[in-house]
C-alpha positions as CSV (number, residue, x, y, z in Angstrom):
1,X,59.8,39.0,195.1
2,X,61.6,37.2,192.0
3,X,62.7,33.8,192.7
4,X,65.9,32.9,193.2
5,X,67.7,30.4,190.6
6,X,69.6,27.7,192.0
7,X,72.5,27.0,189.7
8,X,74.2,24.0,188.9
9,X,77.2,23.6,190.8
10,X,80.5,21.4,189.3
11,X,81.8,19.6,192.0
12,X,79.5,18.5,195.1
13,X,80.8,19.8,197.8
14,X,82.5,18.1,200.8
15,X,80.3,17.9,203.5
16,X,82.5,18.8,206.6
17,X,80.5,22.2,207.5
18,X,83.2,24.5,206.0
19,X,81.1,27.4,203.4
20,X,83.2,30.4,203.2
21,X,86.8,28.5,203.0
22,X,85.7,26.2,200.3
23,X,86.2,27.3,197.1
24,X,83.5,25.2,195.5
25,X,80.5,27.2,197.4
26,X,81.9,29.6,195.3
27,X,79.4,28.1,192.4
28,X,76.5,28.5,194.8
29,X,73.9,31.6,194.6
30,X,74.4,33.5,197.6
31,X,71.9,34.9,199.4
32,X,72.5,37.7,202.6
33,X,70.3,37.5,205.9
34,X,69.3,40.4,207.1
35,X,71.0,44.1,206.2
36,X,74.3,44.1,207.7
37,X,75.7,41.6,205.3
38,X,77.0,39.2,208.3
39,X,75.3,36.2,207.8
40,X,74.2,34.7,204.8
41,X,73.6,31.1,202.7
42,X,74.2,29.5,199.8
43,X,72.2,27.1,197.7
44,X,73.4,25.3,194.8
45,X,72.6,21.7,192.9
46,X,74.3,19.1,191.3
47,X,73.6,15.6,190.0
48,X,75.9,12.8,190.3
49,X,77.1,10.4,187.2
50,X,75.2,7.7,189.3
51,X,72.1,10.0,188.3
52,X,71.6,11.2,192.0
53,X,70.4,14.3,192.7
54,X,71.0,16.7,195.5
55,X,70.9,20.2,196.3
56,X,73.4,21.8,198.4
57,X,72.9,24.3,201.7
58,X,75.2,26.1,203.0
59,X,74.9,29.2,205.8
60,X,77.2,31.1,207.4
61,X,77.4,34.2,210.4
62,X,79.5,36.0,212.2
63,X,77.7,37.7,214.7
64,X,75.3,34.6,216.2
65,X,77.4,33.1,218.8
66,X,77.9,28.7,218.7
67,X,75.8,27.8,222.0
68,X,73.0,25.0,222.2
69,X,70.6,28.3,221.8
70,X,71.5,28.9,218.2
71,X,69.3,27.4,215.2
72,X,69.2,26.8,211.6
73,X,65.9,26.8,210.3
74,X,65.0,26.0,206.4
75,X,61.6,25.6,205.1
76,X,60.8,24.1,201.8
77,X,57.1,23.8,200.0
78,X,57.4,21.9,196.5
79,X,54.0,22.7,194.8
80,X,53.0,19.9,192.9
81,X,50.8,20.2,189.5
82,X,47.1,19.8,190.2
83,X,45.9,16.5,191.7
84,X,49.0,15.9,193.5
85,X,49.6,16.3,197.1
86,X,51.4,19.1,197.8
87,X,54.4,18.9,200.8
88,X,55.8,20.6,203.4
89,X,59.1,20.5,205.4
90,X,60.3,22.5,208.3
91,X,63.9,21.2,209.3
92,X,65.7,22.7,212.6
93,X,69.1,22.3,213.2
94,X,71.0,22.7,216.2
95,X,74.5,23.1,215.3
96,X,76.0,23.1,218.7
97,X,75.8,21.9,222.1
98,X,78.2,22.7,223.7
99,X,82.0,24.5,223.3
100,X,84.1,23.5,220.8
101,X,87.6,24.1,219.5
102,X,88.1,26.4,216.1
103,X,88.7,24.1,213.6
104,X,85.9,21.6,214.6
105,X,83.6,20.0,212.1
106,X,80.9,18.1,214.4
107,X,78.0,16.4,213.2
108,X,75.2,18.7,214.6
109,X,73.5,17.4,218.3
110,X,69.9,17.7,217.4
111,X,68.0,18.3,214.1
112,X,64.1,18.1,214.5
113,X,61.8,18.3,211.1
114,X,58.2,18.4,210.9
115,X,56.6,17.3,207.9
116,X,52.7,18.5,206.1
117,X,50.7,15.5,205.9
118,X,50.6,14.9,201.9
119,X,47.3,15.0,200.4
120,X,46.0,17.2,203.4
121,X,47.5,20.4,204.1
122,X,45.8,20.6,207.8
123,X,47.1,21.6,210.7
124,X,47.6,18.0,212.5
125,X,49.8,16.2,215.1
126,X,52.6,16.0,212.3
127,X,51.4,20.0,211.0
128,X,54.8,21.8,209.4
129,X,54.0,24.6,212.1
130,X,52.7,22.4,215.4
131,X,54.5,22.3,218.5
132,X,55.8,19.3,218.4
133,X,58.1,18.2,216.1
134,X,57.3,15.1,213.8
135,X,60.6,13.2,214.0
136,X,63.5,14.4,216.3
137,X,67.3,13.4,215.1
138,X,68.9,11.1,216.5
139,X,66.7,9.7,218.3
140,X,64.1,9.5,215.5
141,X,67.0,8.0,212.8
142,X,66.0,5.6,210.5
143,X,67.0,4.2,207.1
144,X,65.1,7.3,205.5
145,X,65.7,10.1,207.3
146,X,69.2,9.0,207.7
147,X,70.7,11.7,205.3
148,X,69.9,14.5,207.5
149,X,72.1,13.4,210.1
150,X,74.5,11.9,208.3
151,X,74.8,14.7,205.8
152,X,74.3,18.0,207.9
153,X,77.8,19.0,209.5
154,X,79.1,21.9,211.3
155,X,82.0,23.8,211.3
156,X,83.6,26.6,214.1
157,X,86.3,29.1,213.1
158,X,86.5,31.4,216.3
159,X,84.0,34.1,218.0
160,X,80.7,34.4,216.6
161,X,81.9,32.7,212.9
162,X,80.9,29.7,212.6
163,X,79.1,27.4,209.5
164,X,76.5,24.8,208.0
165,X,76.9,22.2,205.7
166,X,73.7,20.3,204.4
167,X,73.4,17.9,201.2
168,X,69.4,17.2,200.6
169,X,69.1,14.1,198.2
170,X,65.8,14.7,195.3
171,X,62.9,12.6,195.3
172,X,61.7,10.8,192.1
173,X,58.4,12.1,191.0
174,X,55.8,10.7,192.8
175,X,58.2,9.8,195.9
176,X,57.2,12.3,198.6
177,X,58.9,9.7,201.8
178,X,61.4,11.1,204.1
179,X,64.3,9.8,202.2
180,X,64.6,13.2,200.4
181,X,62.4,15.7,199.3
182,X,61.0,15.8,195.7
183,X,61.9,19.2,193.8
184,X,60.1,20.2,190.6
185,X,62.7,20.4,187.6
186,X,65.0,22.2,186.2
187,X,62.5,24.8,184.2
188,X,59.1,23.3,186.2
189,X,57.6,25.6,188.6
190,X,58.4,27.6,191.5
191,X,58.8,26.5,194.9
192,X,59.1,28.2,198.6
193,X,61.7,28.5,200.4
194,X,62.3,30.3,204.0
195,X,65.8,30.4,205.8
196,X,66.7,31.5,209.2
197,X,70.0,31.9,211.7
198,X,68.9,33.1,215.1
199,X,69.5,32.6,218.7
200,X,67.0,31.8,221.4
201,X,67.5,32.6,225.2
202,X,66.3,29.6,225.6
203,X,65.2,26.3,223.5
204,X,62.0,26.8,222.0
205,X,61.6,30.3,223.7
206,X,61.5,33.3,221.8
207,X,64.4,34.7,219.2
208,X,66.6,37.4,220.7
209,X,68.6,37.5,217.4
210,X,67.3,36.1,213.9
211,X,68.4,36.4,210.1
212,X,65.7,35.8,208.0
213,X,65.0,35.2,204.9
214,X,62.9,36.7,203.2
215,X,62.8,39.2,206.1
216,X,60.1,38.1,209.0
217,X,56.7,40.5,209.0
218,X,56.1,39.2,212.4
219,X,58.2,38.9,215.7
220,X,60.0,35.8,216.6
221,X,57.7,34.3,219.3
222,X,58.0,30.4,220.4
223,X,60.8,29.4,217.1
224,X,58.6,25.9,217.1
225,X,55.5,27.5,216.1
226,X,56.0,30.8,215.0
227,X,57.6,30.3,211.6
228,X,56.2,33.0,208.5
229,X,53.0,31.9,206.3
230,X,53.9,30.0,203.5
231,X,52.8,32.9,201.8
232,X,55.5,34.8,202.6
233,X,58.2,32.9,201.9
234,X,60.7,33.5,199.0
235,X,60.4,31.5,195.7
236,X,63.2,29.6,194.3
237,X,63.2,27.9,191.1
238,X,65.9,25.7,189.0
């Protein structure tokens, strides 16, 4: 699979959940989940006159209804040059917990991330794909994680339509804390990227209903551990 280039996008957008009414996500590359063209993201990047840099994620369906059941999942692997630890992050979002209005923008209940211990790449207590995860939000919120609660909203329209907002603020070279994740640059190599929208009958059980991308070669068991390889991710590049 070719990677996907994330373009440059001219306006941040405004972080209140809303992807397919706002016409700046119209800069974004858009990518569909799953055949029936329902449910899809967008990924887009933009730095800031302040010299901050972000990139943008946006999904949106129309056939995965809002309960506490449904997830967001989004893995990213930056592979750094040799001699550098290479990182991992699985990030799950729980957009809703409950009913809402159309025309809600909440900030989502409950976003859990786990990270790969840099410099090892073994399974361990913090392991991208253990049980547990490494840090649950809100609970878990500190001064640099913060921007993943602060800067994750959701948005309801009506039915099963509903969308994601998330701004991820870039590393500095060398800077692999939680207070962002570090992205190679513009022209710099590859890195992985997996995507998914699916429901569970229950938390943490197994997916009656998922979207992913690139499309899963095995079932949906237990969503906290049964995320793809690495290896079969899709590659995304800038």
């Amino acid at each position: 699979m070719a990677p996907i280039m994330v373009p440059v996008m001219p306006t941040a957008p405004y972080i209140d959940g809303k992807v397919p009414t706002e016409p700046i996500w119209g800069n974004a590359l858009q990518v569909f989940l799953g055949t029936n063209k329902k449910s899809y993201f967008r990924i887009g990047c933009k730095t800031e006159p302040t010299g901050e840099e972000f990139v943008y994620l946006g999904f949106f369906t129309n056939e995965i209804q809002p309960t506490m059941n449904c997830r967001v999942v989004v893995g990213i692997q930056t592979i750094d040059p040799p001699a550098v630890p290479s990182c991992a992050w699985k990030i799950h979002v729980s957009p809703f917990d409950q009913s809402v209005p159309p025309g809600t923008s909440i900030t989502p209940p409950l976003i859990e991330y786990w990270r790969n211990p840099p410099g090892t790449g073994v399974p361990g207590p913090t392991d991208w794909n253990h049980t547990n995860p490494t840090v649950s939000l809100p609970a878990g919120k500190n001064l640099n994680n913060a921007w993943l609660i602060d800067y994750s909203r959701s948005w309801y329209y009506a039915g099963a339509i509903w969308s994601m907002e998330m701004r991820i603020p870039v590393n500095a070279a060398g800077d692999y804390s939680d207070k962002g994740i570090w992205f190679p640059p513009a022209g710099g190599p590859n890195w992985s990227l997996y995507v998914n929208i699916l429901s569970t009958p229950s938390a943490g059980g197994p997916g009656n209903v998922q979207r992913p991308w690139p499309a899963s070669p095995l079932p949906m068991g237990a969503i906290n551990t049964s995320t793809p390889d690495q290896a079969d991710w899709g590659l995304a590049s800038f």
